[in-house]
N, C-alpha and C positions, 0 to 999 in steps of 0.2 A: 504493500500500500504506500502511496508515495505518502512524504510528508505537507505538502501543499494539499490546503483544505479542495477539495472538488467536489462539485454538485451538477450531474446529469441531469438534464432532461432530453427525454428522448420521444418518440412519435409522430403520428402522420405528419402532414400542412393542415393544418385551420383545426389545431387543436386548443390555441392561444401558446403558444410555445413560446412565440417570440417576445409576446407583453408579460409572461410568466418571467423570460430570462433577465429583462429592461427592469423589471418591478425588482428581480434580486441583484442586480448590478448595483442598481442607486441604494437600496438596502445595506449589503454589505460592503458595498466600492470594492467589490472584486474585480477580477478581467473577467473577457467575453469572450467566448469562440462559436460563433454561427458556420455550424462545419458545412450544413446545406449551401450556405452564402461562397466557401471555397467550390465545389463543385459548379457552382454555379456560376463562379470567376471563370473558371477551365472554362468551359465552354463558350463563353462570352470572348474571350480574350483569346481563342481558338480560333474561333469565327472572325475575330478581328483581323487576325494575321492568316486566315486562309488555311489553318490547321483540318484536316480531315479526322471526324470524332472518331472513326475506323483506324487510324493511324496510333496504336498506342505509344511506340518509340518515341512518335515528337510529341504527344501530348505527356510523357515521361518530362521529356526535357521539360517543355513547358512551364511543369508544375515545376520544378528546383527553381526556374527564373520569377515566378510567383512574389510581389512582395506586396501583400495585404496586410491593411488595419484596421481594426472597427473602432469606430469614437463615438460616443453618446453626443454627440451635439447637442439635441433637443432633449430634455429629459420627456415631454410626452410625446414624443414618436420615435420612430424605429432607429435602430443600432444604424449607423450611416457605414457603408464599406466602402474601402479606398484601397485602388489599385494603383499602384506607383504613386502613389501622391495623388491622383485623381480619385474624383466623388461618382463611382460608378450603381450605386445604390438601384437609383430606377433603373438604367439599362438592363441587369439582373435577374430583376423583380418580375420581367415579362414570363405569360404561360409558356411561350415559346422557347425561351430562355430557360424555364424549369424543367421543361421535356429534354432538351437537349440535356441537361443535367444527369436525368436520370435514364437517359442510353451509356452515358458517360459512366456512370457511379457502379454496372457493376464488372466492369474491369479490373481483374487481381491487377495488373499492374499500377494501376492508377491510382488505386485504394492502397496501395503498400506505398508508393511516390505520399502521397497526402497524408499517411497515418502522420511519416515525420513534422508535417508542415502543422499538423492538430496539436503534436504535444509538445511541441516549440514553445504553444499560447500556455503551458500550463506556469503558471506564477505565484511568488506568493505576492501577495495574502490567502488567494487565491483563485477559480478559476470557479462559471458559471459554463457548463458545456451544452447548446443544441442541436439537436442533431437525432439520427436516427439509429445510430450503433456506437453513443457514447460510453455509453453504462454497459451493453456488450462484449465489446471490441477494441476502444478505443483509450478508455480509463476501468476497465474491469475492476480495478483497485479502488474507486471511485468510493467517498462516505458515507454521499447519499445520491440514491438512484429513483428519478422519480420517471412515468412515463402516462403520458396522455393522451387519450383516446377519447372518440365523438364521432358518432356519426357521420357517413358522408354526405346525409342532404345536410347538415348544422356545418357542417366546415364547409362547404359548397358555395351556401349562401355566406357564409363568412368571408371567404377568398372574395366571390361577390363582389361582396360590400367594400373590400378593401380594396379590390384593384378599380372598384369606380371611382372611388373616393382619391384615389392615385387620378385620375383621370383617361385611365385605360378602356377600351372599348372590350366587352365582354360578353358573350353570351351562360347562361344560366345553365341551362339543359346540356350547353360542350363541355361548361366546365363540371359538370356534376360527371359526366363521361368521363374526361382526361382524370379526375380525383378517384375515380375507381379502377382504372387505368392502370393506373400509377400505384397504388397501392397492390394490386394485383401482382404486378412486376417487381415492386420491393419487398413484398413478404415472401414470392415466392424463388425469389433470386438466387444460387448457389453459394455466393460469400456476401457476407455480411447482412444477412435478409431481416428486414424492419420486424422487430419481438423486444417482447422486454425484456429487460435481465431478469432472471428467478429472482433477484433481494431484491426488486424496484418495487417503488407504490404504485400504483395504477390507479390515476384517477380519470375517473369517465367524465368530458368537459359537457355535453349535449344538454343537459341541463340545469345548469349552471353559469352563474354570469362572473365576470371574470376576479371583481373583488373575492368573490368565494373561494374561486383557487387560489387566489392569492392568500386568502386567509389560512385557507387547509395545508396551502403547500410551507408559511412563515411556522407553523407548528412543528411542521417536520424537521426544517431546517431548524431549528431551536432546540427542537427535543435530542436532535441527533448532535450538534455540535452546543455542546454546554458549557463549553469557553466563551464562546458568543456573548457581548453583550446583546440582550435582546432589545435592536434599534425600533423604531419605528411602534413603542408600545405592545 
């Protein structure tokens, strides 16, 4: 078990994952690692330079030339990612952009390329991880392992909502398609397939609004790490 305190969270997209991880950043001022967001660089930044996602050799290289960094700019909105110095956030964030992703994600080579580039970010004080095979794979040693699940019509219309509210043109019924999709293809994947770890919590998000997880999950984190002062009441 490393000695840098770490907390997984793992599962689908549009389970609240990301406002779970932002709610424990500013909580505990740890570091961040959106491991879905590196995937997601690859392929953006592949497509940049003409890389073919079939190609694993250059997308190998690729990843080593990688230098991402996520910075809370906004405390209420999302972890911002920067590629070389540039603010590639929305580019990323497209359906398109996620599909690519996850042709990409289950490549042994690519996934062994990226394990190193995930536990680079591990720091003290410590380290907040999301992602889909954190608590698996990636920090096994991990102290607390939590994982969240919801529905795919609840995270459908979630995604939705988020990527109109981004200003992206979206359909309902595709993306409720692409999110089954997609899960289909990560649970059922030969390395690293989207499951919890056996010690995770498993909280189901569908009905529940997000202060609640928030609340359910600061218990956890509290009860498991008792050196903590507990911030935030």
């Amino acid at each position: 078990m490393s000695d840098v305190n770490i907390i997984t969270i793992d599962g689908p997209s549009g389970t609240g994952k990301g406002t779970v991880c932002i709610y424990l950043t500013k909580l505990l001022n740890w570091h961040f690692l959106d491991s879905g967001a590196l995937y997601r660089v690859l392929a953006y930044a592949a497509e940049t330079l003409g890389v073919n996602y079939e190609n694993e050799v250059e997308l190998v290289k690729l990843v080593k030339r990688l230098n991402i960094e996520f910075k809370l700019l906004n405390p209420e909105s999302v972890v911002d990612v920067f590629l070389d110095g540039k603010n590639v956030t929305n580019k990323i964030r497209t359906e398109t952009c996620g599909k690519a992703a996850s042709l990409i994600a289950p490549k042994a080579s690519i996934r062994k390329a990226l394990l190193v580039l995930q536990r680079g970010f591990l720091k003290k004080p410590g380290l907040i991880a999301d992602g889909r095979d954190m608590g698996t794979v990636v920090f096994p040693g991990a102290q607390l392992k939590i994982y969240l699940t919801a529905s795919i019509e609840v995270r459908a219309k979630r995604r939705f909502k988020q990527l109109k509210d981004a200003g992206f043109s979206v359909n309902l019924r595709r993306l409720h398609a692409e999110i089954a999709e997609r899960d289909e293809r990560d649970s059922t994947r030969n390395i690293s397939p989207l499951k919890p770890a056996k010690d995770a919590f498993i909280i189901d998000t569908s009905l529940l609004d997000i202060k609640a997880v928030e609340e359910e999950i600061k218990k956890l984190v509290f009860s498991r790490f008792t050196n903590l002062q507990n911030k935030g009441g």
